[in-house]
C-alpha positions in Angstrom: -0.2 -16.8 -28.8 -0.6 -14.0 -26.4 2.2 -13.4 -23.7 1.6 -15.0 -20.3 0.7 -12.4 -17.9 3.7 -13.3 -15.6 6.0 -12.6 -18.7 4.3 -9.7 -19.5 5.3 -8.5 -16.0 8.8 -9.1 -15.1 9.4 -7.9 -18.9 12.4 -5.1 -18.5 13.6 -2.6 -21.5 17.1 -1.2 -21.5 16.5 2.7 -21.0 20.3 3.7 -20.9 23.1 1.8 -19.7 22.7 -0.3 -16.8 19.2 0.7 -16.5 15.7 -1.0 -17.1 12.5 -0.3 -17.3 9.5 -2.1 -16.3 6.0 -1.5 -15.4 3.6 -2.7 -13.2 0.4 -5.1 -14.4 -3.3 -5.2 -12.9 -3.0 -9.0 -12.7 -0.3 -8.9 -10.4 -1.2 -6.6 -8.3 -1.7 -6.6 -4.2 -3.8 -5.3 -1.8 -0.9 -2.6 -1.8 1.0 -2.1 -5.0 2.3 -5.1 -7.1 2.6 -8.5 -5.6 5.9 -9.0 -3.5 6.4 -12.2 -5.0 6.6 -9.9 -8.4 8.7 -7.6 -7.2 11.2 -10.2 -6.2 11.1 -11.9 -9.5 11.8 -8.4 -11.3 15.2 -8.0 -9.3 16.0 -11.5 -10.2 15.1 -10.8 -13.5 17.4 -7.8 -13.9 20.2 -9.8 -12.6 19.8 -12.7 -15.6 19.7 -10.0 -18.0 23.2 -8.4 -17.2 25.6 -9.4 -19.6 28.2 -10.1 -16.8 25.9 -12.4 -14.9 27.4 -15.6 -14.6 26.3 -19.2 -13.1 22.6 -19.1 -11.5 20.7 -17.9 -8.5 21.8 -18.6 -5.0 20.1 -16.4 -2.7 18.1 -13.5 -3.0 17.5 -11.0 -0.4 14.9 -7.8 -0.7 14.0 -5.2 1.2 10.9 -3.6 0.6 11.6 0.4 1.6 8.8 2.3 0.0 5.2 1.4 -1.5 5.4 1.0 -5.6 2.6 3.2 -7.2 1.3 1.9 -10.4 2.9 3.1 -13.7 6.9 2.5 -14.6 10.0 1.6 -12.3 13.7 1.6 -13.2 15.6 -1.0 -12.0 19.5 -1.1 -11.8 21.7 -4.1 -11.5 25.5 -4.2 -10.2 27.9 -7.2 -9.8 30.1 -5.9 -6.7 32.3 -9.0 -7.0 32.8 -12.0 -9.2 34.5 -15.0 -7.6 35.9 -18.2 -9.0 32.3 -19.8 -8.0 30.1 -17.1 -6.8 28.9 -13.9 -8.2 27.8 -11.3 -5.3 24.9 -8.2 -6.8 23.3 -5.5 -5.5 20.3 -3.8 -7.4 17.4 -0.7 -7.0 14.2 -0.4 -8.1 13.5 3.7 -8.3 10.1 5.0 -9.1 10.0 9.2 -9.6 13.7 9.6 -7.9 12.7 7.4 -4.4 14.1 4.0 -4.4 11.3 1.7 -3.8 13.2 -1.6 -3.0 16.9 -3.0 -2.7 17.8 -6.6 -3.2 21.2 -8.3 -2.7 22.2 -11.7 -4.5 24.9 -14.6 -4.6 24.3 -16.7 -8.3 26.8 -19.2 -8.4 28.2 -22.0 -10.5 27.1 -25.1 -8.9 29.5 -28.4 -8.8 29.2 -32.1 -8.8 29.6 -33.0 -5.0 28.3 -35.1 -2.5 24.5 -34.2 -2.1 21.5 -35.0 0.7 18.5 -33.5 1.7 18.1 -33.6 5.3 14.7 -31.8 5.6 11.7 -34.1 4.6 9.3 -33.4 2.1 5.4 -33.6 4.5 3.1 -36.5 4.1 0.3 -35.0 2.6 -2.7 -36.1 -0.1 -2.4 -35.5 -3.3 -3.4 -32.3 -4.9 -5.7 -34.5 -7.0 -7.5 -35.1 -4.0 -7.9 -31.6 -2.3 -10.4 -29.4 -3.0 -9.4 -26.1 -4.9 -9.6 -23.0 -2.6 -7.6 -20.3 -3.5 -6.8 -16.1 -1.5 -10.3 -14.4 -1.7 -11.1 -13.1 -5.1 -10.2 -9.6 -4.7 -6.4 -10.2 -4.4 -5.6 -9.8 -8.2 -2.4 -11.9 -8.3 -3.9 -15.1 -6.0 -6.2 -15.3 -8.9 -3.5 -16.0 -11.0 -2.7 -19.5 -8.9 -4.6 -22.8 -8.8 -4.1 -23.2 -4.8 -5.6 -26.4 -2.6 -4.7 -25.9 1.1 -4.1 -28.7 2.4 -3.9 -27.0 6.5 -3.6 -23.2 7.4 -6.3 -21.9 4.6 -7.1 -18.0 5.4 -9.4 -17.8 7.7 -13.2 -17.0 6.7 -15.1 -14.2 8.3 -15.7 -14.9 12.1 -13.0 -17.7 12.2 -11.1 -17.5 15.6 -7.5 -17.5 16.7 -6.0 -20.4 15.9 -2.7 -21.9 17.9 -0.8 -22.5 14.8 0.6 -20.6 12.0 1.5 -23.0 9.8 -0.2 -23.4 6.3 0.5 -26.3 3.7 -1.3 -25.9 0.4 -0.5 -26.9 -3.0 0.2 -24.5 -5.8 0.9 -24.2 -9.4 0.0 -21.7 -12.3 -3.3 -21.3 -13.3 -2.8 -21.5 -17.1 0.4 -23.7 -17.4 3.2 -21.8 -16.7 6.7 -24.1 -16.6 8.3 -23.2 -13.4 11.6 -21.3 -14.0 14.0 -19.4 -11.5 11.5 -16.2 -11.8 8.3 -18.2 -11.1 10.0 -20.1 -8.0 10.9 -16.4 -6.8 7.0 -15.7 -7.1 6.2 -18.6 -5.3 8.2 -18.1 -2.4 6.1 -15.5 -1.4 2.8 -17.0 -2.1 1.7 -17.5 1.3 -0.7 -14.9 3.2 0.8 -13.4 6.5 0.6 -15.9 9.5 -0.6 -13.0 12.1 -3.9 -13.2 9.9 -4.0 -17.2 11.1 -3.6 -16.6 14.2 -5.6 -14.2 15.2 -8.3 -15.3 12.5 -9.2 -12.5 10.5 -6.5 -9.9 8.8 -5.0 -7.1 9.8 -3.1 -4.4 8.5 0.7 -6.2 7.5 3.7 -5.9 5.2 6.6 -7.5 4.1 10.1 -5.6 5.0 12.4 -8.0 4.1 11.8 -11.4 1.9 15.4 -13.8 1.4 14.8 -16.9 -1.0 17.4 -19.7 -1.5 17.5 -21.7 -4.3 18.2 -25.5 -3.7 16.5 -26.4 -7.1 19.1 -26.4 -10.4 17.7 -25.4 -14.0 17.3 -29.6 -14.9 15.3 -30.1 -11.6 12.8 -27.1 -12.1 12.4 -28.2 -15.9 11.2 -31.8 -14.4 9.1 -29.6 -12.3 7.4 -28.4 -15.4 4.0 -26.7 -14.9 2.7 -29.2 -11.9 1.3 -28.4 -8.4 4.4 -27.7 -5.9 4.1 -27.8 -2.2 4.5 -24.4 -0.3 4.4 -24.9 3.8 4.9 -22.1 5.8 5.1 -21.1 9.2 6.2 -18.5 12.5 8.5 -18.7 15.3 7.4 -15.6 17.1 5.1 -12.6 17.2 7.0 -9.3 19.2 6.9 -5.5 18.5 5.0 -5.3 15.7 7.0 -7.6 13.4 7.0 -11.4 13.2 8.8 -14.1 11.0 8.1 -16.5 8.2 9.8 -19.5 7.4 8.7 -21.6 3.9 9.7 -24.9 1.7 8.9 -25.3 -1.6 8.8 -28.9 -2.9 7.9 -30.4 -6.0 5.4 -32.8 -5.9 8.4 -35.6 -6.6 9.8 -34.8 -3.3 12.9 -32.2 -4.4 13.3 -29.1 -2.0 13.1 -26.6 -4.8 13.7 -23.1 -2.0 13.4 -22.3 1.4 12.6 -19.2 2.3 12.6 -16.8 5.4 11.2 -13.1 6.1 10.4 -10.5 8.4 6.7 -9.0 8.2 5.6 -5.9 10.1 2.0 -6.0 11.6 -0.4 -3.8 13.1 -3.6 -4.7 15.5 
């Protein structure tokens, strides 16, 4: 059976010690270099290959500093600490001697303690009964998602502004893919910037800085398996260039799976 294409591209080679190698895929690429969701999942990745690593992931911060060109990468993980719980890591991704993207993380060994999830999971239809509409076709790794938006769907040519940024769509792997700590990473960057829903038609944006925190443990993301999980997604303000994101990820049995939060830069 042929390697799923998401495998295929957070797959990471020992070069020499401490370092892998990696390479970027056309089915997960962006408008600009590889999909951030991708990039995100490759630090993670490097992270659950250490032989130190211990416990699972926490939080996971990255900074985007530099475009990523097509062709290899090296990526370098480091534990800086290991506590009786938590395990705190730093790592690179260098492409041709520029570092192209830093990430810090927390994995941690997680305990049986009194639990509650404050936030609620939306009301929303089933993804059974919304239509499929997916990121136009041209953005390689969208293509690689069955998504039904629910609210917030990009908006089509001559669309107007719109008062709201928020989006809620459904969202799962086009060919079956069980959900693991790598594909949540992906996820949590599935959604399209807000400034394009609000002003109703894109413009030039990035992300600078994506952080996801992982709610979900291994057990819940296997009952997760390979259904539709709920992504919504919204702003809290538009200033200088550079606006935020906030995001949920739910499975479709009402678990918070991640919440995520980051910092785009925008240009009209």
């Amino acid at each position: 059976m042929a390697e799923h294409s998401f495998d295929e591209s957070i797959r990471l080679e020992p070069v020499e010690a401490g370092v892998l190698r990696g390479k970027t895929t056309a089915a997960w690429a962006n408008m600009v270099g590889p999909f951030g969701g991708m990039t995100a999942a490759l630090m993670l990745r490097a992270i659950d290959m250490h032989p130190e690593r211990t416990g699972a992931p926490l939080s996971l911060t990255v900074n985007f500093a530099a475009p990523i060109a097509d062709g290899e990468f090296d990526v370098t993980a480091r534990p800086l600490r290991t506590n009786r719980t938590n395990q705190h890591w730093f790592v690179d991704m260098v492409q041709d001697g520029t570092v192209t993207t830093t990430a810090t993380a927390v994995f941690g060994l997680r305990r049986d303690t009194w639990s509650d999830t404050e936030k609620r999971m939306p009301d929303v239809p089933a993804p059974e009964e919304v239509e499929e509409r997916g990121l136009p076709p041209v953005i390689a790794w969208a293509r690689n998602y069955d998504m039904r938006f629910i609210d917030g769907a990009a908006p089509s040519k001559g669309a107007g502004p719109s008062d709201s940024s928020t989006t809620m769509l459904w969202a799962r792997d086009r060919l079956g893919r069980p959900l693991d700590f790598a594909a949540l990473t992906a996820a949590s960057d599935i959604f399209y910037p807000r400034i394009y829903l609000r002003l109703g038609a894109p413009t030039p944006a990035g992300t600078i800085s994506l952080t996801t925190y992982f709610h979900a443990t291994a057990l819940e993301l296997a009952s997760a398996g390979d259904d539709f999980v709920l992504g919504c997604a919204s702003a809290n303000r538009f200033s200088g260039g550079y606006f935020d994101q906030s995001a949920e990820i739910w499975s479709r049995s009402g678990t918070l799976l991640a919440t995520t939060h980051q910092i785009v830069y925008f240009k009209t």
